[in-house]
C-alpha positions in Angstrom: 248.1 -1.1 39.7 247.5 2.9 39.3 247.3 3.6 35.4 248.0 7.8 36.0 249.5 8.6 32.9 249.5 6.4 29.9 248.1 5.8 26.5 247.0 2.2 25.0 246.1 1.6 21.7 244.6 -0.9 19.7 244.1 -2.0 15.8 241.1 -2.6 14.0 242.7 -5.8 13.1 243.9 -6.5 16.8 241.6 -4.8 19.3 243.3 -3.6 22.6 241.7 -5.8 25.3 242.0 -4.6 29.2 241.8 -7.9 31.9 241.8 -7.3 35.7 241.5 -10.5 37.8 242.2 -11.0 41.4 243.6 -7.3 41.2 243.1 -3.9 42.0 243.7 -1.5 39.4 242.6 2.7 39.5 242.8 4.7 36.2 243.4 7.8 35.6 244.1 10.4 38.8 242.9 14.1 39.9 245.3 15.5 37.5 246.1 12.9 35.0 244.1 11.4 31.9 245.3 8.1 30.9 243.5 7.4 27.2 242.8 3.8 25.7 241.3 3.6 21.8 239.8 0.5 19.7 239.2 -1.4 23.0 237.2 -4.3 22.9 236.2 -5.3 26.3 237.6 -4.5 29.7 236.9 -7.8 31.7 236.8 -7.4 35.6 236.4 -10.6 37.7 237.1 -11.3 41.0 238.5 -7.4 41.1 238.2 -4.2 41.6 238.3 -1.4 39.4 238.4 2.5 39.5 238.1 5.1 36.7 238.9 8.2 38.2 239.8 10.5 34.7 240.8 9.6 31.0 239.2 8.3 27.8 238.4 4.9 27.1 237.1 4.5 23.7 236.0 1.1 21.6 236.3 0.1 18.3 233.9 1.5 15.6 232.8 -1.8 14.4 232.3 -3.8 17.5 232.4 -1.1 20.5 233.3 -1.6 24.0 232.2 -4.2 26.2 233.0 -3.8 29.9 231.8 -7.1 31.7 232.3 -7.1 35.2 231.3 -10.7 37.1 232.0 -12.7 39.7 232.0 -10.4 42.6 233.8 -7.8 41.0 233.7 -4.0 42.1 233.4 -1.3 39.9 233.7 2.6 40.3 233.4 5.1 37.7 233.9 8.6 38.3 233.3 10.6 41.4 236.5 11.8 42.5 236.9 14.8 40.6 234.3 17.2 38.7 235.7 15.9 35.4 234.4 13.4 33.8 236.1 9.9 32.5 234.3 9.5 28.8 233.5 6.2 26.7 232.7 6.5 23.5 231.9 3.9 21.3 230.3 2.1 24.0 228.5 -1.2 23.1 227.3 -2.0 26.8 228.2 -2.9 30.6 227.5 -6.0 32.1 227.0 -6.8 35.4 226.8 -10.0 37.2 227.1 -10.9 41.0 229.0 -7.8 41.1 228.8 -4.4 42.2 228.6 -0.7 39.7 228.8 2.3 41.4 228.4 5.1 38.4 229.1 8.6 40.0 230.5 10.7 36.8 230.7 10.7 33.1 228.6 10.7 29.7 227.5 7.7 28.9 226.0 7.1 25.3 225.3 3.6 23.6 226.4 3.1 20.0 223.6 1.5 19.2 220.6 3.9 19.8 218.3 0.8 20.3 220.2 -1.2 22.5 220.6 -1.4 26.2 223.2 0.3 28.1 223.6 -1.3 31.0 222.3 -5.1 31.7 222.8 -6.5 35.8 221.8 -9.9 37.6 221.7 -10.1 40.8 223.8 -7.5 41.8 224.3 -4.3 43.7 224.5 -1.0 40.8 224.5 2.8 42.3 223.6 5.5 40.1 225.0 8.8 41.2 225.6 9.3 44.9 224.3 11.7 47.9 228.2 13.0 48.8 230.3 15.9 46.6 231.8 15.9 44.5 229.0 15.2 41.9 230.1 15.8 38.3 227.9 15.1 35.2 226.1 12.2 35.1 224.3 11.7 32.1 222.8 8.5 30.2 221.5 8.2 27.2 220.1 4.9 25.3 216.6 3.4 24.1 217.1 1.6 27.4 219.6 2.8 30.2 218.9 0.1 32.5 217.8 -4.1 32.3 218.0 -5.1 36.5 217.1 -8.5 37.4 217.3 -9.1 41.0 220.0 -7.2 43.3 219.2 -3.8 44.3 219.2 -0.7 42.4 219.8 3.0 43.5 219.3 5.8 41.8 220.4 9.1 43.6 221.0 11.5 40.6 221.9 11.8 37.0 219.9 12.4 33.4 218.3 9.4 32.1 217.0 10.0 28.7 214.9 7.3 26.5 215.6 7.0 22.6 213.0 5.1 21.7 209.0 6.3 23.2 208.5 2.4 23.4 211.1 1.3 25.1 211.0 1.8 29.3 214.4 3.9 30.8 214.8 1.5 33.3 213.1 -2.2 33.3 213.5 -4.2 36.9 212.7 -7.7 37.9 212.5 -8.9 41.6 214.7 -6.0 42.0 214.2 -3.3 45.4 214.1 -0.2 43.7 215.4 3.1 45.1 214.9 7.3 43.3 216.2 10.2 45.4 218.1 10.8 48.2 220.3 13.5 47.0 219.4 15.7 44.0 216.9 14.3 41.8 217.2 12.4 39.3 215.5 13.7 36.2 213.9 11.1 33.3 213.0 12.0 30.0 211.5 9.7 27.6 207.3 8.6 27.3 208.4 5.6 29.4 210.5 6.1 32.4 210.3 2.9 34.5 208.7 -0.9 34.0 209.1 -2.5 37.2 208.4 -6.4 37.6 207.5 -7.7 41.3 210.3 -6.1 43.8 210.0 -2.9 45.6 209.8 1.0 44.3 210.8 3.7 46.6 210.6 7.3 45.0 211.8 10.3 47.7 212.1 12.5 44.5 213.0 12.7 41.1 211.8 14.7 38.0 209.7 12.4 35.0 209.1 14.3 32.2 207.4 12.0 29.4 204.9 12.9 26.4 201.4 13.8 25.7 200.7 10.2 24.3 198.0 8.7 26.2 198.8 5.1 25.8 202.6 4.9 27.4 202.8 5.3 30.7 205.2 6.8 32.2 205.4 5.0 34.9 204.4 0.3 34.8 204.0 -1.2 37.8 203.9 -5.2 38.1 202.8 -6.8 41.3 205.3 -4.4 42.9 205.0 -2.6 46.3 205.9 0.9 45.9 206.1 3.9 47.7 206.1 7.5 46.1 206.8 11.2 47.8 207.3 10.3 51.2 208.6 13.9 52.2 209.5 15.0 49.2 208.3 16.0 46.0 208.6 14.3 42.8 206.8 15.8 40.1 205.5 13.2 37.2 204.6 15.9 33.8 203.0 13.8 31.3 199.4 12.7 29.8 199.8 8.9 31.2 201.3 8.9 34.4 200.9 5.4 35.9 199.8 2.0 35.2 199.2 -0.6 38.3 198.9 -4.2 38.0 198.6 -6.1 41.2 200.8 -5.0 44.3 200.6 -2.1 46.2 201.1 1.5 46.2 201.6 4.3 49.2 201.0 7.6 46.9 202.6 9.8 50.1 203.2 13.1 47.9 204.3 14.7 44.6 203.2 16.7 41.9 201.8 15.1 39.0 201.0 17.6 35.6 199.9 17.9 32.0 202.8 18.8 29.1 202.4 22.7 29.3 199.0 23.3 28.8 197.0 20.6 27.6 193.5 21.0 28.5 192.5 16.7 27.4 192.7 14.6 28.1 194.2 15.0 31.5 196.6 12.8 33.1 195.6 9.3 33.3 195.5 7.4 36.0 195.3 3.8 36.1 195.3 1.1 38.8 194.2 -2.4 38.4 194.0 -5.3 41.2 195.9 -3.0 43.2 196.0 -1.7 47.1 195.8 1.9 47.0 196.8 4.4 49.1 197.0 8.5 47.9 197.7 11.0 51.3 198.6 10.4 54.7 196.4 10.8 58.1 197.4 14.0 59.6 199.1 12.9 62.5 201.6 11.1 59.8 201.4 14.5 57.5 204.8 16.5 57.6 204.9 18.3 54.2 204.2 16.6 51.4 200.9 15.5 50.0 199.6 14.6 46.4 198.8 17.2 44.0 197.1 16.5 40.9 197.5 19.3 38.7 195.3 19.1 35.2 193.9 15.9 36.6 191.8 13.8 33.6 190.8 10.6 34.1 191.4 8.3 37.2 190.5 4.0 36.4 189.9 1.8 39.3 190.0 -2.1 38.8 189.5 -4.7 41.5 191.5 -4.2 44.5 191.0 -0.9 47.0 191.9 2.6 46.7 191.8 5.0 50.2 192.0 8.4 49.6 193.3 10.5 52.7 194.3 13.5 51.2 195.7 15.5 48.5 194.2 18.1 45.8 192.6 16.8 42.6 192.0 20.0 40.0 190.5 18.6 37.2 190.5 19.9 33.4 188.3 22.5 31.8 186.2 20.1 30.4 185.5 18.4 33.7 187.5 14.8 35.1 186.2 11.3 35.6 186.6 9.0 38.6 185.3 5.6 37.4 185.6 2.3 39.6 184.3 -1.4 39.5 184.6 -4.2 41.6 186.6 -2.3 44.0 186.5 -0.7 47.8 186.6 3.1 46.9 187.6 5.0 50.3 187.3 8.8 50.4 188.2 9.5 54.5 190.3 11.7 56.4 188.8 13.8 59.4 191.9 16.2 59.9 193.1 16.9 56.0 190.1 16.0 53.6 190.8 15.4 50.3 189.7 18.5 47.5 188.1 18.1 44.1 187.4 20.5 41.8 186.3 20.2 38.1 184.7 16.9 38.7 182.0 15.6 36.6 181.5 12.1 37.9 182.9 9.8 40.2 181.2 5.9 39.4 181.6 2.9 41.1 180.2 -0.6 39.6 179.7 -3.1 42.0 182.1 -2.8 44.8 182.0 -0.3 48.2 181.6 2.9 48.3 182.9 5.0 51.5 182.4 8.7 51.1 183.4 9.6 55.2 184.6 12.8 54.6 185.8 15.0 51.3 185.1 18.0 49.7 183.7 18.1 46.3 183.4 21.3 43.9 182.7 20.2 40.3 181.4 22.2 36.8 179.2 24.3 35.8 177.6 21.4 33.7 177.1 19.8 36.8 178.3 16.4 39.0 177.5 13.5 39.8 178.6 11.2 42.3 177.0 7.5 40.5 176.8 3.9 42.1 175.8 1.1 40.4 175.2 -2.6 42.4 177.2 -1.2 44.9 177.2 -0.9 49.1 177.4 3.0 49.3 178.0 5.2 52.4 178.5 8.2 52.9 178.9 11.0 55.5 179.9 10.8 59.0 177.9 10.0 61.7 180.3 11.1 64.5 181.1 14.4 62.9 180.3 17.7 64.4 178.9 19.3 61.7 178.2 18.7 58.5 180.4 18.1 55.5 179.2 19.7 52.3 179.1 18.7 48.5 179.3 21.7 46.7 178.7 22.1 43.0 176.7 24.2 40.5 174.8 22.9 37.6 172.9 24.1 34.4 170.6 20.9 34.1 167.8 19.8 36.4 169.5 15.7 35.4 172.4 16.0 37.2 171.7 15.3 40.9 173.9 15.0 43.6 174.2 11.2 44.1 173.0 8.6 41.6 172.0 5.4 43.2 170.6 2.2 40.4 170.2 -1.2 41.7 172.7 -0.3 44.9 172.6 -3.0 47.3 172.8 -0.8 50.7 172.7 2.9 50.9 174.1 4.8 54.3 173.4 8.8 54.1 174.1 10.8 57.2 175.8 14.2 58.3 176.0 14.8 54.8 174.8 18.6 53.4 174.0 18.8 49.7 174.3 22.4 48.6 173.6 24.2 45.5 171.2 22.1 43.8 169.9 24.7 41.7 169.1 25.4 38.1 171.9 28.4 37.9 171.4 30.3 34.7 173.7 33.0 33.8 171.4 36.5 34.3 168.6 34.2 35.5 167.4 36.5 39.0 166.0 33.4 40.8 167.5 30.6 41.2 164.9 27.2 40.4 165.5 24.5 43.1 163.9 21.4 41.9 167.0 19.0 41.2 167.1 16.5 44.1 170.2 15.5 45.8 169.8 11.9 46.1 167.9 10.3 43.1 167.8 6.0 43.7 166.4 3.6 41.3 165.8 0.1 42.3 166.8 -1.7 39.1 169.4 -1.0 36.4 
């Protein structure tokens, strides 16, 4: 059935109601715009349906529901550069069914509610191929996946409410990017359970508050910036629990120009990965821009490359119980504005890095910890460069460390450096190790 032309409408008292089983049926055309008002539900099972063009609108008490199950196929918009519109809309659910969302401006009439619910389906958000009109979403939470797979190619995901996540996932495979990025803007973009996270690209935009992430990540493997460049602007960026993450590339940045705290950084029981090796580098590679504070639990964390420029008032590394990797012989890794990177208990592998930190000084600080660093095989020697004001901060801070490997390792510029002070005074020591805490 092709609805090209036609207008439906219903009663407050008897709510137009739109059924499709064991049917096709396409609405509205390239040219035509078929309206429906005070609908109550568009049910879709065992069928297929298409909304090219047109208006369908739901009742102002109640909205429209459009529930599309068993095995159904849905396609809205995406044939034309105009838009089909819903207004009124309560929400769309999904089950053992595919949504494929290409066009249109989708707004929930309850600002607290959630948009668009799925189990165990197959939903696509925006699409690769032209045409590709508007696509715009806006709810305190677009998205509730529970298993199935979710893509999201492009569109305008904005969050009502700061404590409610954009999209929330569980045992779902994950997919942002592809075509043009997908922008989010709300304190808390994504809270994915177990599953998969792939991110090519995509735009996150959240707020200065330190305590939402913008990004949760349960027991999930993920993957982020492979190629690409996402770019993360925000004061929390991501929270790890558990799983594992491939940080390939991206830009990560404070709200305009925040000098604290810094982003956040926070990864807990996790496998870390940030940079590739450089026979895998083509060009991407993580840049952390107004870098703050970077938490390690548990788990490991390699760093192969990228650039960390911290704030003003100097960034924090701090690790425990952890296998802290800093190790790339063809890309190193850069820090600037560092004032200490700690590691309780836990491995320490400094192989190959380069480290600039404050004026104030740096410290590099192990505490019950295996620490190595340098690299015995190296040519020459790989520096730590940093200048100081006070004779306390040394180069490396070792208390209570259970091993200690130093080799190939040049510590420069351990100096007192006043400002109009002619000679420099070099008395702070580069390593200082205490046997017990």
């Amino acid at each position: 059935l092709n609805v090209a032309f036609s207008t439906i409408v219903g009663t407050l008292l008897a709510p137009a109601q739109i059924r499709i089983s064991n049917s096709t049926l396409t609405y509205g055309s390239s040219t035509f715009n078929p309206t429906a008002t005070n609908l109550e539900v568009i049910d879709v099972r065992y069928a297929n349906l298409v909304v090219n063009r047109g208006s369908l609108s739901g009742t102002t008490t109640n909205g429209l529901q459009i529930i599309i199950s068993e095995f159904a196929f849905v396609q809205i918009g995406g044939q034309t550069t105009t838009n089909p519109t819903f207004a009124n809309l309560d929400i769309i659910k999904v089950d053992n069914s595919q949504l494929n969302v290409f066009g249109g401006v989708f707004t929930a009439r309850n600002p607290q509610a959630t948009l668009i619910t799925a189990t165990n389906s197959d939903v696509n958000i925006g699409r690769v191929a032209i045409p590709q009109p508007t696509l715009t979403f806006s709810a305190s939470k677009v998205l509730d996946v529970t298993g199935g797979t979710l893509n999201i190619y492009r569109g305008t995901l904005t969050g009502i409410n700061p404590d409610t996540a954009i999209v929330k996932t569980l045992d779902t495979p994950v997919f942002i990017g592809g075509g043009p990025a997908a922008i989010f803007n709300g304190a808390k973009a994504l809270d994915i359970t177990k599953g998969s996270l792939n991110i090519t690209n995509g735009t996150f935009t959240g707020q200065s508050n330190m305590l939402l992430a913008i990004i949760t990540l349960r027991d999930v493997i993920a993957v982020i910036g492979s190629g690409f460049f996402p770019t993360f602007a925000g004061c929390n960026i991501l929270d790890t629990y558990g799983g594992s993450l491939n940080l390939n590339g991206g830009v990560s940045r404070q709200i305009e120009t925040y000098q604290t705290p810094g982003t956040i950084w926070t990864f807990t029981d996790t496998i870390v990965t940030i940079g590739l090796p450089l026979d895998q580098y083509a060009s991407s590679t993580p840049m952390f821009q107004g870098f703050g504070v970077l938490t390690v639990t548990g788990g490991e964390i390699t760093v192969l490359s990228g650039t960390f420029n911290g704030i003003t008032a100097g960034s924090t590394i701090i690790a425990s119980d952890t296998k802290f990797t800093i190790d790339n012989k063809q890309n190193l890794p850069y820090f600037t504005q560092i004032i200490l990177l700690q590691l309780t208990r836990g491995k320490l592998d400094l192989i190959n890095f380069s480290f600039s930190g404050l004026t104030a000084g740096f410290m590099i600080q192990a505490i019950e910890a295996d620490v190595n660093i340098g690299d015995p095989t190296a040519l020459t020697n790989y520096g730590t460069l940093y200048y100081q004001h006070k004779p306390r901060y040394t180069s490396v801070y070792l208390i209570a460390c259970k091993s200690v490997i130093i080799q190939k390792q040049t510590f420069s510029l351990l100096r007192n450096q006043n400002e109009g002070q002619a000679v420099d005074i070099f008395y702070t020591p580069g390593v200082y190790a205490r046997a017990s805490p």
